[in-house]
BAFI-3210 file (N, C-alpha, C; in Angstrom, 3 decimals, decimal comma, padded with zeros to 6 digits):
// residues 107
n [1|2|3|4|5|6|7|8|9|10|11|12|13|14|15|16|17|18|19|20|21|22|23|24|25|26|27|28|29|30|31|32|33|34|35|36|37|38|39|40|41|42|43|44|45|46|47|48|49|50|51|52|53|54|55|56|57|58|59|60|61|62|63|64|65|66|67|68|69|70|71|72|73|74|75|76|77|78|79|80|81|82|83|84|85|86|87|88|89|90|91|92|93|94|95|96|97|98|99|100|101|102|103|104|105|106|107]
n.u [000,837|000,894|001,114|000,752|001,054|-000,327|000,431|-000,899|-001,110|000,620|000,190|000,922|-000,597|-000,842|-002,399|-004,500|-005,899|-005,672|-007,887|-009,915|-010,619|-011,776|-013,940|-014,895|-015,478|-016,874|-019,667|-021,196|-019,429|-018,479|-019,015|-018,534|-015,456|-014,936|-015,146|-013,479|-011,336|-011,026|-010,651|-008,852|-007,179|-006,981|-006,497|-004,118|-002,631|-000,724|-000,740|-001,347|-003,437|-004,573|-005,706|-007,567|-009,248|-010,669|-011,854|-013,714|-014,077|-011,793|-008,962|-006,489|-003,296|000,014|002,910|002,701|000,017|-003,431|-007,254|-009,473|-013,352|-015,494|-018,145|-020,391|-019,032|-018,941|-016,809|-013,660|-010,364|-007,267|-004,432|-001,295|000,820|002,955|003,612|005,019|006,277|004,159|002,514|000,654|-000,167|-002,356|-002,456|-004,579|-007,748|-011,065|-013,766|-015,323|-014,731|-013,103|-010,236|-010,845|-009,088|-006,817|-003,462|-003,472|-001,750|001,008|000,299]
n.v [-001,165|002,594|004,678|008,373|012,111|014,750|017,768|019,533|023,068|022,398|019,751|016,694|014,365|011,082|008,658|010,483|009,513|006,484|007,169|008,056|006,241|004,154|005,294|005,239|003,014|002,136|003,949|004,943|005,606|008,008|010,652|010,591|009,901|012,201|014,108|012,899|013,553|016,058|017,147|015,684|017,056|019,642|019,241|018,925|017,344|016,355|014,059|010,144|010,129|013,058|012,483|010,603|012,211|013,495|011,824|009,793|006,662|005,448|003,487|003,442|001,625|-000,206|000,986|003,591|003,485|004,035|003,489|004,226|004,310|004,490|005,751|005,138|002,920|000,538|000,804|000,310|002,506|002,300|004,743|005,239|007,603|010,162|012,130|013,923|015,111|015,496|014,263|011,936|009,103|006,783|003,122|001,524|000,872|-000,346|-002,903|-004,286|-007,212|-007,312|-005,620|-007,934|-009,738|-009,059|-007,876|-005,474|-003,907|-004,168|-003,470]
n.w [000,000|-000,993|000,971|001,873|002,582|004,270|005,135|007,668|008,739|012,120|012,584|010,973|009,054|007,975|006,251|004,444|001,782|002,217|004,288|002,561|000,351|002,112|002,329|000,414|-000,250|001,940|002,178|004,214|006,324|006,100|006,493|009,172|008,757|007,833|010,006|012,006|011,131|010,450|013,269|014,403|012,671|014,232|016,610|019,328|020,971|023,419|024,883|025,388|027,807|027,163|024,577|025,389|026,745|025,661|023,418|025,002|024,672|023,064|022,620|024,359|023,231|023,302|021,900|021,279|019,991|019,091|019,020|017,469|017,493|015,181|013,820|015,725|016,333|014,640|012,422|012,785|013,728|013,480|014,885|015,228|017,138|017,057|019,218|020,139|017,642|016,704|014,571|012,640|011,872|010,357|010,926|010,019|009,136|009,370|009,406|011,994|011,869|010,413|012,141|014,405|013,099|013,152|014,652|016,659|018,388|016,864|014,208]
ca.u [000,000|001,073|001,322|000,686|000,964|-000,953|000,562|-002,121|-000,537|001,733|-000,357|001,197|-001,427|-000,747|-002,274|-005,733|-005,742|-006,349|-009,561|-010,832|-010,730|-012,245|-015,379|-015,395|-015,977|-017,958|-019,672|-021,472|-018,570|-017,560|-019,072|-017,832|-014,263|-014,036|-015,425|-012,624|-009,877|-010,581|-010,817|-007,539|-005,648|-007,208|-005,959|-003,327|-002,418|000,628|-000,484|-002,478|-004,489|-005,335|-006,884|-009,126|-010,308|-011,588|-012,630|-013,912|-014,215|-011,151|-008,470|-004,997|-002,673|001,387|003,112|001,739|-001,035|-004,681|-008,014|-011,003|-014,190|-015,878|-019,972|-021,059|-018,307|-018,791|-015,497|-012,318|-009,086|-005,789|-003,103|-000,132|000,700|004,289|003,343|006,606|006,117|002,409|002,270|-000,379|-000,091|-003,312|-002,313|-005,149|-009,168|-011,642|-014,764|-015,149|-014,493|-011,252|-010,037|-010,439|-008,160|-004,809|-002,879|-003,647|-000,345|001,827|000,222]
ca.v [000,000|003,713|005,985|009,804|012,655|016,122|018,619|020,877|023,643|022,166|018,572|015,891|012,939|009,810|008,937|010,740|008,445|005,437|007,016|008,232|004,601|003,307|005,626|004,874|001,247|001,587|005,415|005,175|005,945|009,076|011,943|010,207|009,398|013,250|014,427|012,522|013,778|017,401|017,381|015,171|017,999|020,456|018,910|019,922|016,571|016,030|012,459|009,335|010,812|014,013|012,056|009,780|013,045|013,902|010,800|008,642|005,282|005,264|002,160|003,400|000,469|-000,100|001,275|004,697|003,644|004,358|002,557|005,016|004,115|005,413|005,178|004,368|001,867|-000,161|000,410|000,406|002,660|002,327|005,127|005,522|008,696|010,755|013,290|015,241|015,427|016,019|013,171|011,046|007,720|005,626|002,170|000,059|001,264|-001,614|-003,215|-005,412|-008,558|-007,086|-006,010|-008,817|-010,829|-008,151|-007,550|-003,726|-003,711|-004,736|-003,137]
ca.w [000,000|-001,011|002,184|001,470|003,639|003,917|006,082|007,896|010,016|012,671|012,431|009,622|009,010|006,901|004,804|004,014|000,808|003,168|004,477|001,201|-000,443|003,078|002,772|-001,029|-000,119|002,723|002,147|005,549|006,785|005,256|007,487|010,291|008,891|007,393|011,082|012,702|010,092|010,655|014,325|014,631|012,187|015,246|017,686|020,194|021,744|023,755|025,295|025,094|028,316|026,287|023,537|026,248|027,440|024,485|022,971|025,584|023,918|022,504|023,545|024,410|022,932|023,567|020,585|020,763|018,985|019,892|018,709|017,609|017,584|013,804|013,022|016,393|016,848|013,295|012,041|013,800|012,625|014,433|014,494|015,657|017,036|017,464|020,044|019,835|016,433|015,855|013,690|013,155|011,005|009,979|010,100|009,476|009,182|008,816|010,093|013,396|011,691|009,518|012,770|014,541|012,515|013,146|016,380|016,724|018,752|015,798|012,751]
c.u [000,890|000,831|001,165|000,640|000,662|-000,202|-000,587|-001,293|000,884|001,445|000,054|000,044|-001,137|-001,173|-004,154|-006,200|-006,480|-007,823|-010,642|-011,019|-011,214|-013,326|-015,694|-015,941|-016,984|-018,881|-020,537|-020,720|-017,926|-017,604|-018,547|-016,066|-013,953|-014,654|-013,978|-011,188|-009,326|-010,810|-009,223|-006,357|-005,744|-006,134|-004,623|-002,240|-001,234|000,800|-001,694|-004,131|-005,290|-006,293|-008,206|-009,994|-010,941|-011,921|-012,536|-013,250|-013,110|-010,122|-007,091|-004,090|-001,159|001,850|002,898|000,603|-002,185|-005,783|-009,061|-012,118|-014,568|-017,384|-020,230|-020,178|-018,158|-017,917|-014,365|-010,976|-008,715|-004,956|-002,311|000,447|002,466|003,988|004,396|006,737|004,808|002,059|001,484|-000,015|-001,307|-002,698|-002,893|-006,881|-009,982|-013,301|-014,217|-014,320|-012,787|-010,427|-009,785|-009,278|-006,485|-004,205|-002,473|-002,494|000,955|001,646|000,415]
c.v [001,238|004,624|007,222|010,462|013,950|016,630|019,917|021,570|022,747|020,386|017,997|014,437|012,196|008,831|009,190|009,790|007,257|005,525|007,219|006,668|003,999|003,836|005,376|003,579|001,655|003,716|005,863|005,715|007,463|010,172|011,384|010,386|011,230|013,942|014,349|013,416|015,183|017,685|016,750|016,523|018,899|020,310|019,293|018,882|015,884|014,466|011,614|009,728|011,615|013,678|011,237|010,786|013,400|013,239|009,584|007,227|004,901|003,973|002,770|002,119|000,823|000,726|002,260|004,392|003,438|003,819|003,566|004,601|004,555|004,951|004,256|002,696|000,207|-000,292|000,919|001,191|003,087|003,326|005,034|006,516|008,902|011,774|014,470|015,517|015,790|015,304|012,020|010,104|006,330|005,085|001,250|001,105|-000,122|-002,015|-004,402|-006,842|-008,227|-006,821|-007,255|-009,872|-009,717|-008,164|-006,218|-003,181|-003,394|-003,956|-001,761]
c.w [000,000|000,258|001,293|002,713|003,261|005,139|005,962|009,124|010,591|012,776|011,081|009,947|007,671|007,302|004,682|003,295|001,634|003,324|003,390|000,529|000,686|002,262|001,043|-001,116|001,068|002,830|003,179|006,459|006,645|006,055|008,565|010,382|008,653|008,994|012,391|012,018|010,890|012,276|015,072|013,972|013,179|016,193|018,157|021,268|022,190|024,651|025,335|026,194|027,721|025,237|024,133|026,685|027,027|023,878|024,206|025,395|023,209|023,256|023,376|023,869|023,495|022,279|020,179|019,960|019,969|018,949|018,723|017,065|016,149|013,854|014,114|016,637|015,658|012,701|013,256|013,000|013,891|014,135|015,667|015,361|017,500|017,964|020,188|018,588|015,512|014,704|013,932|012,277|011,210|009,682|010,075|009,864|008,268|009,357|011,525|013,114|011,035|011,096|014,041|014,169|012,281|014,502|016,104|017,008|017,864|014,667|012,346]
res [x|x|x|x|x|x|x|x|x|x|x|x|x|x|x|x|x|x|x|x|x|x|x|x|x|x|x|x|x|x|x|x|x|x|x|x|x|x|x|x|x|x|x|x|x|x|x|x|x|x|x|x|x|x|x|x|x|x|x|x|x|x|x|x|x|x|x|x|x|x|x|x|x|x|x|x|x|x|x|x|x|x|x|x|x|x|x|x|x|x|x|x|x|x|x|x|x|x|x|x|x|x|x|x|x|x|x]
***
């Protein structure tokens, strides 16, 4: 898979791309995933606390990576975050069952 990266402001996210070809396949998804996008380039977040405080439901993991909830909890997308660097990195957006079958930890 192709990685891409948009710089917004002082926030880098990779890879938009990713979520656009999610919500193209699943297009239930789409206000949700572009809801999450532009509220993540907002963001301000210097640790995994800061993001629970503001998204509940979310699952801290090892690895810097964090587990958000999307559409009422229907799909699952993993990043992995560089907090000293304001870098975000989608690496994996899916449904319950696609998750299931990864180790969130790892991917």
């Amino acid at each position: 898979m192709r990685t891409y990266s948009l710089y917004l402001g002082v926030k880098r996210i990779v890879a938009k791309r990713t979520l656009v070809q999610f919500w193209e396949k699943y297009p239930d998804s789409k206000k949700y995933l572009e809801t999450w996008y532009e509220t993540v380039k907002k963001a301000n977040w210097e640790s995994p606390n800061e993001i629970k405080s503001f998204y509940a439901t979310v699952s801290i993991l090892k690895n810097s990576r964090v587990v958000f909830n999307i559409a009422g909890n229907k799909y699952r997308l993993i990043a992995k975050i560089n907090y000293e660097k304001s870098w975000v990195f989608i690496r994996f957006i899916g449904t319950h069952k696609d998750y299931d079958k990864i180790d969130a930890n790892q991917i």
